[in-house]
VOGU-3710 file (C-alpha; in Angstrom, 3 decimals, decimal comma):
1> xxxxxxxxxx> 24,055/-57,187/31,615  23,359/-54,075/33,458  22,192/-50,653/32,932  24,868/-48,604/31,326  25,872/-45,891/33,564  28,392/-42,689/32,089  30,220/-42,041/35,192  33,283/-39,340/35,383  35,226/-40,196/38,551  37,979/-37,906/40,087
11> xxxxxxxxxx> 39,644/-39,882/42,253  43,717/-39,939/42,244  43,387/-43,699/43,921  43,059/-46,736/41,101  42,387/-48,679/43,827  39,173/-46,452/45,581  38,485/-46,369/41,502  38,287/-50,136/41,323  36,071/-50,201/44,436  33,343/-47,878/43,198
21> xxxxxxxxxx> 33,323/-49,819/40,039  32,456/-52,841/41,980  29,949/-51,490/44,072  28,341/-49,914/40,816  28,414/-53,389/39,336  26,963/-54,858/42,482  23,993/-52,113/42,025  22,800/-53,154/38,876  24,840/-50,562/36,566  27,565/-51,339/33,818
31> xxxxxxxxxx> 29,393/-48,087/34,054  31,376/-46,147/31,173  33,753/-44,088/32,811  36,768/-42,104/32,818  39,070/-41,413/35,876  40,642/-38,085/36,291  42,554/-36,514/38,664  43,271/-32,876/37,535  41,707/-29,683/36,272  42,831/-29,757/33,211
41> xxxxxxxxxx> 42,151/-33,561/32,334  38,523/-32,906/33,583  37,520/-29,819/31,538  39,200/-32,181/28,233  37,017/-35,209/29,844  33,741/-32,987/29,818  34,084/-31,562/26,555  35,143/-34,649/24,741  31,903/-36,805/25,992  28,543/-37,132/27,076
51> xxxxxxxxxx> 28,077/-37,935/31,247  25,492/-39,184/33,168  26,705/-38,570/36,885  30,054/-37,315/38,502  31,470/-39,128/41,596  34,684/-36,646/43,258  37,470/-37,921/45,960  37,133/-34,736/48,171  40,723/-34,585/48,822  43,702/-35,419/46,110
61> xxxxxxxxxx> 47,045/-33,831/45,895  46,572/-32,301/42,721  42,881/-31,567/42,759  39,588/-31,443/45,116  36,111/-31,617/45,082  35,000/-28,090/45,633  37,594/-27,047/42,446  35,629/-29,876/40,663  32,559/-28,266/41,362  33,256/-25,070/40,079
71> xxxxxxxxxx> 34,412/-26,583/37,012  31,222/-28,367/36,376  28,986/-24,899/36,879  31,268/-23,415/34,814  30,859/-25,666/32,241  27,263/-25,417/32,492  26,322/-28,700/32,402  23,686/-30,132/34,947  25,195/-33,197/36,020  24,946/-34,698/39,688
81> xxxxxxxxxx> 27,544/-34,639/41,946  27,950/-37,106/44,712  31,354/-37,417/46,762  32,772/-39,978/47,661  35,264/-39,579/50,460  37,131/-41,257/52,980  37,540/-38,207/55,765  35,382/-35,659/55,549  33,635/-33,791/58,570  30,555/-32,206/59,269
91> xxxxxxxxxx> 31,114/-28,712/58,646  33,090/-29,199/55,456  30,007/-31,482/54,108  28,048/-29,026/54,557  29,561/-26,054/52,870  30,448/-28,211/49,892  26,795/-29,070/49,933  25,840/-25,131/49,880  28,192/-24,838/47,027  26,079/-27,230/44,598
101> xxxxxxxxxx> 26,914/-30,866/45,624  24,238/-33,097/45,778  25,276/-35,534/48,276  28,325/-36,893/49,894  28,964/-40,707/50,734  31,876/-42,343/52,882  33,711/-44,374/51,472  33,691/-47,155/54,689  30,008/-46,765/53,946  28,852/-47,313/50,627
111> xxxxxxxxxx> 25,676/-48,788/50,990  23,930/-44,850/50,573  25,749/-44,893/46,915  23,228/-46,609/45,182  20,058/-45,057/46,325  21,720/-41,959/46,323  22,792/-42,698/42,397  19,597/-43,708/41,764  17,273/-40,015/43,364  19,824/-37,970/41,606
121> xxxxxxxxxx> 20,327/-40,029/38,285  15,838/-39,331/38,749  16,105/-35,906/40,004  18,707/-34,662/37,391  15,913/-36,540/34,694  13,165/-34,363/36,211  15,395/-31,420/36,146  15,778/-31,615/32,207  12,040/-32,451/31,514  11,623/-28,857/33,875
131> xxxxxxxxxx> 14,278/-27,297/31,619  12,926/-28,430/28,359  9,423/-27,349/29,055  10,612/-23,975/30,062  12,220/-23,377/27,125  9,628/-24,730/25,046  7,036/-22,269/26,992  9,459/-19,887/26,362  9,548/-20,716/22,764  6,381/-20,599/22,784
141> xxxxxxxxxx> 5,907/-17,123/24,603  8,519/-15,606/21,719  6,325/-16,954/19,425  3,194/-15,238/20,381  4,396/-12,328/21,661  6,098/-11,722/17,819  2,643/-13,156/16,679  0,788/-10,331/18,558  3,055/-7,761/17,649  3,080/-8,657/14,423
151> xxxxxxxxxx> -0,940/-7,645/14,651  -1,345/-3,769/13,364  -4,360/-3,923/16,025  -4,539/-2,322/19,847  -6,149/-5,501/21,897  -7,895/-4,899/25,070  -8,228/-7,775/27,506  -11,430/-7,074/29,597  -13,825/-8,711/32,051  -17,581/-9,506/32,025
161> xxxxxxxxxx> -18,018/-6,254/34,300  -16,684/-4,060/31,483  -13,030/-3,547/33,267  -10,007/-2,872/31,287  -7,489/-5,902/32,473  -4,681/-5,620/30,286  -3,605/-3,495/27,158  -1,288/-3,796/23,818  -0,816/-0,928/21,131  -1,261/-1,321/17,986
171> xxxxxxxxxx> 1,759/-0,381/15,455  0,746/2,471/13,263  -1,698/4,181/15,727  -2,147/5,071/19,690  -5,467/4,700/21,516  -6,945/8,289/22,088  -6,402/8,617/26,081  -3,276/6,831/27,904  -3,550/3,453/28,943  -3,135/4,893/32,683
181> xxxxxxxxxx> -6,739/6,474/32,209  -8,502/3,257/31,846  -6,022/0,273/32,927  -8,027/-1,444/35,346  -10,794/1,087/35,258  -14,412/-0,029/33,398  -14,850/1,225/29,984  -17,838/2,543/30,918  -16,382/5,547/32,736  -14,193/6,650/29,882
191> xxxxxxxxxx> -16,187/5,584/26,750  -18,957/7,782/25,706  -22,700/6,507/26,875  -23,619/5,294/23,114  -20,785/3,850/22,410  -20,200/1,769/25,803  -23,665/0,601/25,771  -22,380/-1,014/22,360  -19,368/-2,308/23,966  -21,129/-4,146/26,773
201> xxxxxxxxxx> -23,805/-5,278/24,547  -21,497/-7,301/22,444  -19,521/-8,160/25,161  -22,223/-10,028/26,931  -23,471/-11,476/23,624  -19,632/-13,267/23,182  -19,553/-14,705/26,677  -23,332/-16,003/26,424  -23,232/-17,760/22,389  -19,098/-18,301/22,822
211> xxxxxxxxxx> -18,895/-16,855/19,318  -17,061/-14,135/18,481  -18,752/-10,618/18,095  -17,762/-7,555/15,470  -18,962/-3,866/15,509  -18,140/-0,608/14,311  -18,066/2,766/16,529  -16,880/6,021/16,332  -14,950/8,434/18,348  -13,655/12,097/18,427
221> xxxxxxxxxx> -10,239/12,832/17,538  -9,222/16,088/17,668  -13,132/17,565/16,852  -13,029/14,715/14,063  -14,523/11,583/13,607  -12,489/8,320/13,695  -13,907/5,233/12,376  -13,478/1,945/14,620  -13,456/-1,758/14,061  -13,698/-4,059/17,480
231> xxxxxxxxxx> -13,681/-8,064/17,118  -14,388/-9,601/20,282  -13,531/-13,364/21,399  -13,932/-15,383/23,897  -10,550/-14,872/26,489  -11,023/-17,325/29,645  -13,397/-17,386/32,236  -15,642/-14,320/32,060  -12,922/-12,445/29,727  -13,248/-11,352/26,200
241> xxxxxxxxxx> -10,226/-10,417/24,083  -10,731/-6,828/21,783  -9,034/-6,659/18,876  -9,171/-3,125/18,111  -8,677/-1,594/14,073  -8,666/2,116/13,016  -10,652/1,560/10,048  -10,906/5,661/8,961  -8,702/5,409/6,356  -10,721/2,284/4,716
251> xxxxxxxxxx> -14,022/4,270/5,067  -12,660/6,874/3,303  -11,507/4,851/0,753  -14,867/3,280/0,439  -16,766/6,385/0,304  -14,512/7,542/-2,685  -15,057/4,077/-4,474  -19,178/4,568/-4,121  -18,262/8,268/-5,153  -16,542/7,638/-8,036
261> xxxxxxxxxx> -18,938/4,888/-9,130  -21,629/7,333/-8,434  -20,233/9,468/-10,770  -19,274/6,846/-13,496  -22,980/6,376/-13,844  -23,809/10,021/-13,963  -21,280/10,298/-16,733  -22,310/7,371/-18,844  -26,032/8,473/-18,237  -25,176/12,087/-19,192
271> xxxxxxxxxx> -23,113/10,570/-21,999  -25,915/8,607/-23,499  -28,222/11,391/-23,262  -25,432/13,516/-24,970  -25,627/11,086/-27,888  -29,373/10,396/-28,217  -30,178/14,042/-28,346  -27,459/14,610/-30,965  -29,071/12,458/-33,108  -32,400/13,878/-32,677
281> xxxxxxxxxx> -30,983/17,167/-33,490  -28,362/16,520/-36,197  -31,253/15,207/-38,916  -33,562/18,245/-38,377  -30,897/20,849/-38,236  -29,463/19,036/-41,434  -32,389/19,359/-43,804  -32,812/23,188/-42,883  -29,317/23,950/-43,743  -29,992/22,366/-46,404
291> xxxxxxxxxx> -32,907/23,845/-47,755  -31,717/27,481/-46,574  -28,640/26,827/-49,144  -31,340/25,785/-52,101  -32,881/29,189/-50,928  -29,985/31,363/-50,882  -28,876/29,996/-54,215  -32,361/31,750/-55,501  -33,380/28,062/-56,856  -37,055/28,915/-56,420
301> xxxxxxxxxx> -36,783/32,327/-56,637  -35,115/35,739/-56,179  -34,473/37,275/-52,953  -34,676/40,715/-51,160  -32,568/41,892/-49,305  -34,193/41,444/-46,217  -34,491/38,076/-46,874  -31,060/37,324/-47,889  -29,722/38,584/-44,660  -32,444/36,398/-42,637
311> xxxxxxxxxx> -31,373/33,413/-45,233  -27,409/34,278/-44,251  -28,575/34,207/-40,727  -30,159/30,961/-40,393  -27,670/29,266/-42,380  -24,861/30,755/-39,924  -26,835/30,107/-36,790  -27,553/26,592/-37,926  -24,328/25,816/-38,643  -22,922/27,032/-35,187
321> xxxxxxxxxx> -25,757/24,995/-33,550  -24,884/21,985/-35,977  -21,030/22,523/-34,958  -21,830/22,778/-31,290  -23,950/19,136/-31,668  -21,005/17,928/-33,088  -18,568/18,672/-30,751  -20,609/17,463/-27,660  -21,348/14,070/-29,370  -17,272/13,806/-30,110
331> xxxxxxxxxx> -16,858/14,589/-26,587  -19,381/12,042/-24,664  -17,651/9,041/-26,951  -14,119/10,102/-26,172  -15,115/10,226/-22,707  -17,148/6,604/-23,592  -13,863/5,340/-25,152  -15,657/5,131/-28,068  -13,654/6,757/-30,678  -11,571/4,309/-32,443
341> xxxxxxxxxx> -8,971/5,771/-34,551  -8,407/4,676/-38,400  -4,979/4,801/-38,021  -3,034/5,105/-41,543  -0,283/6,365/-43,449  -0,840/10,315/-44,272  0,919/12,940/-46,041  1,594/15,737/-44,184  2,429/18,288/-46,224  -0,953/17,584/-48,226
351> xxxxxxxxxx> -3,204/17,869/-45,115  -1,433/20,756/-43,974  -2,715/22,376/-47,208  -6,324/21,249/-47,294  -6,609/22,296/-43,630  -5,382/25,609/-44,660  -7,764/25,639/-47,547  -10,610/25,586/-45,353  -9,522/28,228/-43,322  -8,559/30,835/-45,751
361> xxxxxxxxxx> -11,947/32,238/-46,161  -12,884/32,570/-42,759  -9,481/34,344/-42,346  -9,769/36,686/-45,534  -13,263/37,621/-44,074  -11,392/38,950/-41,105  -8,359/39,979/-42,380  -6,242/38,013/-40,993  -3,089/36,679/-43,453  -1,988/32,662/-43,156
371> xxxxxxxxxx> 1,455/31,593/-43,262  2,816/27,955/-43,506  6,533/27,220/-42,450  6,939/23,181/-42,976  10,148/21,062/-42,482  10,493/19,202/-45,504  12,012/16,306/-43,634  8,614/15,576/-42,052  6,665/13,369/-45,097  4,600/11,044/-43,654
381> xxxxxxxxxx> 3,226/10,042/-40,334  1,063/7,469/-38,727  -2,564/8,822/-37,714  -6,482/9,250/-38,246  -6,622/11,569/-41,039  -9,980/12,972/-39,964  -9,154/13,470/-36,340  -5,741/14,882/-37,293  -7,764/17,328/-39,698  -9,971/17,677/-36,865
391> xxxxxxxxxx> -6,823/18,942/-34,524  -5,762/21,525/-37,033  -8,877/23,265/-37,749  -9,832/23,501/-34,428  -6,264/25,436/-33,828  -6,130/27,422/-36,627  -9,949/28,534/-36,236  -8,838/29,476/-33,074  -5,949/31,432/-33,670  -8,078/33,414/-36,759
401> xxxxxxxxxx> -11,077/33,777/-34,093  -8,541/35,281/-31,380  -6,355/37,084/-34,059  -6,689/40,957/-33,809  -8,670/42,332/-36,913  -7,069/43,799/-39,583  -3,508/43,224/-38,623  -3,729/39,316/-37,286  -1,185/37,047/-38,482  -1,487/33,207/-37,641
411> xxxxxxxxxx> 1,110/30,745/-38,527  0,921/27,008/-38,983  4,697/25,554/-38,232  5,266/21,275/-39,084  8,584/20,466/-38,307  10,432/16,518/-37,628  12,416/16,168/-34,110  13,567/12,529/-33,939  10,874/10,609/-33,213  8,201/13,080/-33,228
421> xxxxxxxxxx> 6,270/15,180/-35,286  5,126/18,732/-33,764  3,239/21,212/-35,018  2,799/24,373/-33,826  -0,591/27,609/-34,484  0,981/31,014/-33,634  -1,399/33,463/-33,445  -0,584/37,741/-32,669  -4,143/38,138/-31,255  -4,872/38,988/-28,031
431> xxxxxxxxxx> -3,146/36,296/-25,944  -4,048/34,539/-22,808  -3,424/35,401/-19,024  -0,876/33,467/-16,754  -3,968/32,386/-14,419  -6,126/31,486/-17,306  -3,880/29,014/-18,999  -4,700/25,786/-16,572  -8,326/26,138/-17,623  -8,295/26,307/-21,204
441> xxxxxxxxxx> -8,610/21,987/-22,158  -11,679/22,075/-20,196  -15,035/21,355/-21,429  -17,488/24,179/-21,649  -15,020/26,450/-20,829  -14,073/30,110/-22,097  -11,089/31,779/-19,976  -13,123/35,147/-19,400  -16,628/36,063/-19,989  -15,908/39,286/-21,157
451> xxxxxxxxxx> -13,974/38,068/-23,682  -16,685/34,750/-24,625  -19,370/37,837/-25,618  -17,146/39,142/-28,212  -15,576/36,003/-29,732  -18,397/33,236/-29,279  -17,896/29,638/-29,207  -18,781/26,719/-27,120  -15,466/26,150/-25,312  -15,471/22,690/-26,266
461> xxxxxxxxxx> -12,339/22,939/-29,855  -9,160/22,800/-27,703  -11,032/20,225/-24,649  -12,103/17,769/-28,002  -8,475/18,557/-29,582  -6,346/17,433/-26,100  -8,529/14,389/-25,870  -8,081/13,625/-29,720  -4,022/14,259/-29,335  -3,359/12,142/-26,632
471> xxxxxxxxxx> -5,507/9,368/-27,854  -2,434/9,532/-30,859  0,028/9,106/-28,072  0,432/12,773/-27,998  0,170/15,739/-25,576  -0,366/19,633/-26,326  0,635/22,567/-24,385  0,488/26,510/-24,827  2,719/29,176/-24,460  0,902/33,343/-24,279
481> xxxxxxxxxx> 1,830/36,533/-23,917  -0,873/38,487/-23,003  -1,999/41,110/-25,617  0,901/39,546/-27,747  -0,293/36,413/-28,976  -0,411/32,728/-28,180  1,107/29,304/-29,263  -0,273/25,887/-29,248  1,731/23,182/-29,916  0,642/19,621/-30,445
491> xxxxxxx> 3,327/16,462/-30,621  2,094/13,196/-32,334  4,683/10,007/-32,334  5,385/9,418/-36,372  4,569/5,832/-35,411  1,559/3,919/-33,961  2,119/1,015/-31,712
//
């Protein structure tokens, strides 16, 4: 049995077919073949099946070798192609030979075909080992270039004498100069001194220990100071691949993280220092309320008038410091997330009315009259009694403090809208300037100086009473007219989730 041989053979002769059979056969091969004779049986022939070798008549009435030829590039296909003639002279040969043919045999002669079946059967094996290596070093080649592109790094490819060899950007940022200014130029010359000396430090170090070196550096950018990454590997012989990263942005970000701890620890510091020296001050301040009450009330004794107003003093003073204490301690444990809330199911008609309750003197003393205008749709509502208490007094002492004397008005408004229950502290006192507004939730903070000297306080009442609103799942906002009045308007959801 021989080896089995895919032949195409165009040849119009059965006869010169039946020959080259036998001579195959006589060569060691068992072909597979098909005869054909025209152009359009051969292109049907080539599709159709799989060939190892194509042997062409030059000459046939219908057809001839160079047309074959043509047909086979055309096709693309890398087949050899011998001819096998019985006339064919020297010049001819050798153009068809120019145009692509591999080698031509006469037919009186066939003791060439084999060998020559043979080299090309070998060659056209070596030529498709070539092929397929190309293609899979092309493959390969895709694959790295889309590998290094895919790298958001610039990469410098650079010798053991510092040059500059090769260059690719990076994708989201160019290197400060052109690559003409130091392509094939050592980064010594463009680099500034500190910063090369780095460079060639650590470029040495990765061609002596083989491992792979990082650093940071820094450059100017515009009279500002970029932050660089360089990794460098071993590249070759006496070569070291950079891999380049603009790392500004991360430094940045770092700083800010070490910031903002920073300042997490000053505030839980400040926080706890808040709430131990409350308590120190609270107990004191406490019992001398308390005993300036058993003294006012005349308990031990009567009074003169001198006395009485120190007594009325003390008591007043005490009770502003006691208030202020308060407020700062509610302040460091919302800030602490330590205020839980004791959620529950109020009335809010009846707090409305013991809030107003324990206004009403401080608003007689200054003349200023209360008014109350409450939906009666709005019943009940889920929230911390105390803090919602809390809330309202702040407001409404507020609005009395900032009410104009003798003719102030300041109204509490409750009303239902869907969802939501708002209430609203209008005030006519002596309202609040456009620029002012933004500044009035925060801490220690009084919108004009002028203005803190004749109505004292500690500005902390409206930063405590944001805090203590949105903590309900709330937010508060103002509205002013200056010299007309202002209103503050708190939402709470009726609902707790």
């Amino acid at each position: 049995m021989g080896k089995p041989l895919r032949v195409l053979i165009v040849e119009d002769s059965e006869d010169d077919t039946i020959l080259l059979l036998r001579e195959l056969k006589r060569g060691g091969y068992d072909p597979i073949f098909e005869r054909v004779d025209t152009s359009a049986t051969m292109i049907e022939v080539l599709e159709k099946q799989t060939w190892d070798i194509l042997i062409s008549d030059y000459s046939m009435p219908h057809f001839s070798a160079p047309e074959a030829l043509k047909l086979l590039h055309k096709s693309g296909l890398d087949l050899p192609f011998i001819i096998l003639s019985g006339k064919i002279g020297e010049d001819t040969a050798v153009a068809v030979m120019k145009a692509g043919a591999h080698d031509y045999i006469m037919k009186n002669n066939m003791t060439r075909l084999i060998p020559a079946i043979e080299r090309e059967l070998q060659e056209a094996k070596i030529r498709r080992e070539h092929k397929l290596a190309e293609e899979a070093l092309q493959e390969s080649e895709a694959k790295n270039r889309a590998l290094l592109n895919a790298i958001p790094d610039m990469m410098f490819r650079i010798s053991r004498d510092c040059t500059i060899m090769d260059f690719k950007k990076a994708k989201d940022f160019d290197p400060l100069i052109s690559p003409t200014k130091f392509l094939n130029i050592k980064f010594t010359e463009v680099l500034p001194d500190d910063v090369a000396a780095q460079a060639a430090y650590f470029l040495e170090r990765t061609l002596q220990t083989g491992e792979s070196q990082l650093f940071e550096y820094q450059l100017k950018n515009n009279d500002v100071l970029d932050d660089f990454e360089a990794r460098l590997v071993v590249f070759g012989e006496d070569e070291v691949l950079a891999i380049v990263r603009n790392i500004t942005e991360r430094k940045q970000t770092e700083e800010l993280r070490l910031e903002n701890e920073e300042l997490v620890h000053a505030s839980k510091a400040k926080n706890e220092f808040f709430a131990s020296v409350s308590h120190e001050l609270r107990t004191p301040l406490t019992s001398i309320i308390g005993y300036s009450i058993l003294l006012k009330e005349k308990n031990s004794g009567d009074l003169n008038d001198k006395q009485e107003f120190f007594m009325d003093n003390i008591i007043k003073s005490s009770e502003h410091l006691l208030n202020l204490i308060s407020n700062s301690l509610d302040i460091t444990k919302v800030e602490a997330g330590k205020i839980e809330l004791k959620i529950e199911k109020i009335y809010v008609p009846e707090i409305l009315g013991e809030t107003l309750e324990l206004v009403e003197q401080i608003a007689a003393k200054n003349n200023v009259v209360l008014k109350k205008e409450i939906d009666s749709q709005l019943d009940f509502i889920e929230a911390d009694r105390q803090r919602f208490k809390q809330i309202l007094l702040n407001l409404l002492a507020n609005a009395i403090k900032f009410s104009k004397k003798d003719e102030g008005t300041v109204t509490l408004i409750a009303k239902k809208d869907g969802d939501t229950a708002q209430f609203s502290v209008l005030d006519t006192g002596i309202g609040i300037k456009e620029k002012d507004i933004g500044q009035l939730f925060n801490m220690f903070q009084q919108v004009d100086t002028g203005v803190s000297r004749r109505y004292p306080g500690t500005g902390l009442g409206l930063a405590i009473s944001k805090q203590l609103v949105e903590l309900h799942g709330g937010m508060i906002k103002v509205e002013s007219n200056y010299g007309e009045g202002s209103t503050f308007t708190f939402l709470l959801p009726l609902t707790q989730h």
